[in-house]
N, C-alpha and C positions, 0 to 999 in steps of 0.2 A: 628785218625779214620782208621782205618781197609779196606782195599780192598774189594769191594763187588764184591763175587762170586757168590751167589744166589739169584732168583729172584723167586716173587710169584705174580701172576697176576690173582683178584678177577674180575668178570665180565667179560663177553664176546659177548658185543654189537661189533659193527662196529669196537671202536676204543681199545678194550680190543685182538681182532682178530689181530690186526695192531700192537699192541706192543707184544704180546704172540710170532709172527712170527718174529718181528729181532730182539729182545732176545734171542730166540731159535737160529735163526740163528748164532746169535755172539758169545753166549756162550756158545750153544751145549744142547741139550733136557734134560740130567740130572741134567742140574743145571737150569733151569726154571719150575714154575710148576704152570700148570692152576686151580685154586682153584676153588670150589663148596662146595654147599651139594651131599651125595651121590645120589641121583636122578637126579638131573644136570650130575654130572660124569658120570654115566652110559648113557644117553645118548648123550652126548659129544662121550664116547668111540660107543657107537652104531652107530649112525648118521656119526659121523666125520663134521669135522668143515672145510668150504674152503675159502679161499681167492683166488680174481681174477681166479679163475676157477680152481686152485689147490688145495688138500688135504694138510691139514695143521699136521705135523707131531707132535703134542704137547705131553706133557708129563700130562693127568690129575690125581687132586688129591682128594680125598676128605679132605674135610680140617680138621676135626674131628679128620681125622687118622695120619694128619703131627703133628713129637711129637718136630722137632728143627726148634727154630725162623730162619725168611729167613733173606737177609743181606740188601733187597730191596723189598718194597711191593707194589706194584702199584693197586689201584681203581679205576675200567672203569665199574662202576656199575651205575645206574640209579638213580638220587638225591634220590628219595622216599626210594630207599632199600638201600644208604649207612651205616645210623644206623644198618640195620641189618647183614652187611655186615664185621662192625667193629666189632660185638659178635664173628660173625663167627670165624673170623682171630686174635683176640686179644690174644689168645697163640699164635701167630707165630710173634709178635713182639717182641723182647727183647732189652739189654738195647743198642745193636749198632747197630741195625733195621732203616732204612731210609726211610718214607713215603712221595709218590707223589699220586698225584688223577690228572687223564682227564677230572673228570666231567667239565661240564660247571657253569659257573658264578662264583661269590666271596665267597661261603658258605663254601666251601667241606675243603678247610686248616683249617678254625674256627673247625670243625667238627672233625679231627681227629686231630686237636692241645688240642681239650678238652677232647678227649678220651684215648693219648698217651701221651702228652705235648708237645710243642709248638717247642721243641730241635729239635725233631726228623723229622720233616714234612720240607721238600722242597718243596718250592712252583711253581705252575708246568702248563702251559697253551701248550694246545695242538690246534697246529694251522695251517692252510696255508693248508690243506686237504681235499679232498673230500671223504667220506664214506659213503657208504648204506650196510645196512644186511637186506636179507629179507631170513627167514631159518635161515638156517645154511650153506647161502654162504654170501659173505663180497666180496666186490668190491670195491675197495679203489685206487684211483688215481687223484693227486698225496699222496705220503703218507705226504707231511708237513714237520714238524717238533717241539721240544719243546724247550718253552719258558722258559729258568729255574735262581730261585735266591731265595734268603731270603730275611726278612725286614730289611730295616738299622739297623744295633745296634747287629744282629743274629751273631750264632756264624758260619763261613762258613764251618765249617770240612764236614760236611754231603754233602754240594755241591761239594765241591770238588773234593769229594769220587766220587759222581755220574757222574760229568763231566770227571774223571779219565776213568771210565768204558766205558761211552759214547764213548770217542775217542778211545780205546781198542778194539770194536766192533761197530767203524767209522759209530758208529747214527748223526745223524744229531738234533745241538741244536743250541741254541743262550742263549744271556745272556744277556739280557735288563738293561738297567742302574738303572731302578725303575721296579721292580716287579711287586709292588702294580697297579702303574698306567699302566704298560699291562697287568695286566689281567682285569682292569677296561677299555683298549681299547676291548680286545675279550667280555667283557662281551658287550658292546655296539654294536659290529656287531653281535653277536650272538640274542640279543634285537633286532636290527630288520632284520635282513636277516629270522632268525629260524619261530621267529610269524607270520612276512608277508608272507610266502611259505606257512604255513599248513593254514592261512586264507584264502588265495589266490588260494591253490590247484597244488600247482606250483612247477618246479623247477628253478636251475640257472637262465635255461634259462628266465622264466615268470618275475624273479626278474627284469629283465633289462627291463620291458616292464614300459609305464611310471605310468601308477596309481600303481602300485606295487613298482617301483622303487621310488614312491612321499613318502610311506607310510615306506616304508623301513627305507629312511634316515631319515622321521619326528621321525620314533621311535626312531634314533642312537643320533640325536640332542637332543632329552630330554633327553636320558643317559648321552649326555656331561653336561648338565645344571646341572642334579643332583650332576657328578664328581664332575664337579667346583666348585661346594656347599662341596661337601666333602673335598677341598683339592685336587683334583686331576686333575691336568693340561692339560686334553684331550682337542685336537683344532680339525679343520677342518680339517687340514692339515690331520692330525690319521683317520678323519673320512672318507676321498678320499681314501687314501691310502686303506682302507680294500676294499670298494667299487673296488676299482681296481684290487686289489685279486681276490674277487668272480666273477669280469668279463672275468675271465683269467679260471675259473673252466669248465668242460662239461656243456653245456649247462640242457643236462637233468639228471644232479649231483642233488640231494636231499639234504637239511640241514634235522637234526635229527628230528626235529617238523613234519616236511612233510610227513615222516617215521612212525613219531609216530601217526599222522592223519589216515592216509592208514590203518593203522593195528587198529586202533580203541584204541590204550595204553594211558594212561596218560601221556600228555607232563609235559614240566619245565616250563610252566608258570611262574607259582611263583618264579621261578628262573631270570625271565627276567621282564615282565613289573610287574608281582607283587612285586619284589625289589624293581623297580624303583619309582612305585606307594609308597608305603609306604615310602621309602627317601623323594620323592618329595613334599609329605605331610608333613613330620618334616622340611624341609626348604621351605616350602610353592613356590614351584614349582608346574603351571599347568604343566599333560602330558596328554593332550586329545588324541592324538596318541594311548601312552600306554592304557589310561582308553580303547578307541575304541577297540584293538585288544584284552585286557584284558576279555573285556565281549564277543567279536566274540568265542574266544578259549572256554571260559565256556561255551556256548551255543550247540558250536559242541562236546563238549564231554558230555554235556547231552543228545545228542540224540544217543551218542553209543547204 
């Protein structure tokens, strides 16, 4: 597997802002490039994009107009527009192209393992972070870091490549022993930290308060019940541990749901309790929890 020197980075929410900046950083602005349509670009280059109260020095492109695959392509786009996000960029994958996604939950690797094959996609959970964009500023602290691996049986050259870089431009990663079963831990505090805050109105902080805090972890528990059902080994012990994490975040830190409440956008629902609802149903798991917050969220975005 070949050295990856370029990067292209689709989407630029909170966490697409977060990795556009130490890529550039590590590698230097020519060889990173912020992907769009040309009406995106232009005002990207108009506006300017900032982090933690800095102007962010980015290289944008439109992506229509890049004619050679990049070496590394990261999706920090919004589940609803990933699909159209893989048209966009589907020339600039080639055959030693390495794909990771930040989105949230288990879908996004299925998603461009069906659109590129299953080779090329490192599977990739972005974690331990606080981030809010509201504009075109991005306030992000701490920045985290990622979770990264294949499934048993995969062939590791693409990881490797990526872990090579990583330490090159000294990112900060880890390498979970089972993939599979962290990103079915982040999918589970994502299930209830993300729904109880935009139900709740809240941030970190409100999390910790106790009917918030009740509701939080009843949703993380029926994510575990579902794992279980699936094969996947999540305990208490996983479920503390995150819990412990976000008590460690600013207090009035936002998860992305809360964000997307505020602004009136379509959340990831269907990424979190509508997942779980539908698993829980094929292994005939209640999640009264999920069902609860499931219909709270559809509620509030019919009265946008």
């Amino acid at each position: 597997m070949k050295e990856i020197k370029t990067v292209g980075i689709i989407g630029l929410g909170a966490l697409g802002v977060l990795y556009a900046h130490l890529f550039t950083q590590g590698l230097g602005r020519e060889h990173v490039a912020v992907l769009a349509d040309s009406e995106r670009t232009r005002r990207y280059r108009s506006e300017g994009v900032y982090l933690n109260g800095q102007l962010c020095d980015f290289r944008y492109e439109d992506a229509a107009q890049v004619t050679e695959p990049v070496d590394l392509l990261l999706f920090s786009v919004k589940f609803g527009a990933l699909r159209e996000a893989v048209e966009t960029c589907r020339h600039l994958v080639g055959p030693d192209t390495t794909l990771i996604s930040v989105l949230n939950g288990i879908t996004s690797e299925e998603v461009l393992s069906q659109a590129f094959g299953s080779e090329k996609v490192v599977w990739c959970v972005a974690q331990k972070m606080s981030a809010v964009k509201v504009g075109n500023q991005a306030t992000i602290s701490p920045f985290g870091d990622l979770a990264l691996g294949v499934p048993a049986g995969a062939d590791p050259a693409r990881l490797h490549a990526l872990t090579a870089l990583l330490d090159r431009i000294h990112m900060d990663y880890e390498l979970p022993e089972d993939i599979r079963r962290h990103m079915w831990s982040k999918l589970m505090v994502n299930t209830g930290c993300n729904q109880t805050a935009m139900v709740f109105e809240c941030g970190y902080g409100g999390l910790r308060q106790p009917e918030a805090k009740r509701i939080m972890v009843g949703a993380m528990r029926e994510v575990m019940a579902v794992a279980n059902a699936q094969g996947i080994p999540l305990t208490e012990e996983d479920l503390q541990g995150w819990v412990r994490v976000m008590e460690g975040f600013p207090a009035d830190g936002e998860p992305s749901m809360r964000q997307d409440g505020k602004a009136h956008r379509k959340s990831e629902v269907e990424l979190f309790s509508g997942t779980i609802r539908r698993l829980g149903a094929i292994h005939h798991i209640s999640t009264p929890v999920n069902d609860w917050l499931y219909r709270k969220i559809q509620q509030m975005e019919a009265a946008y």
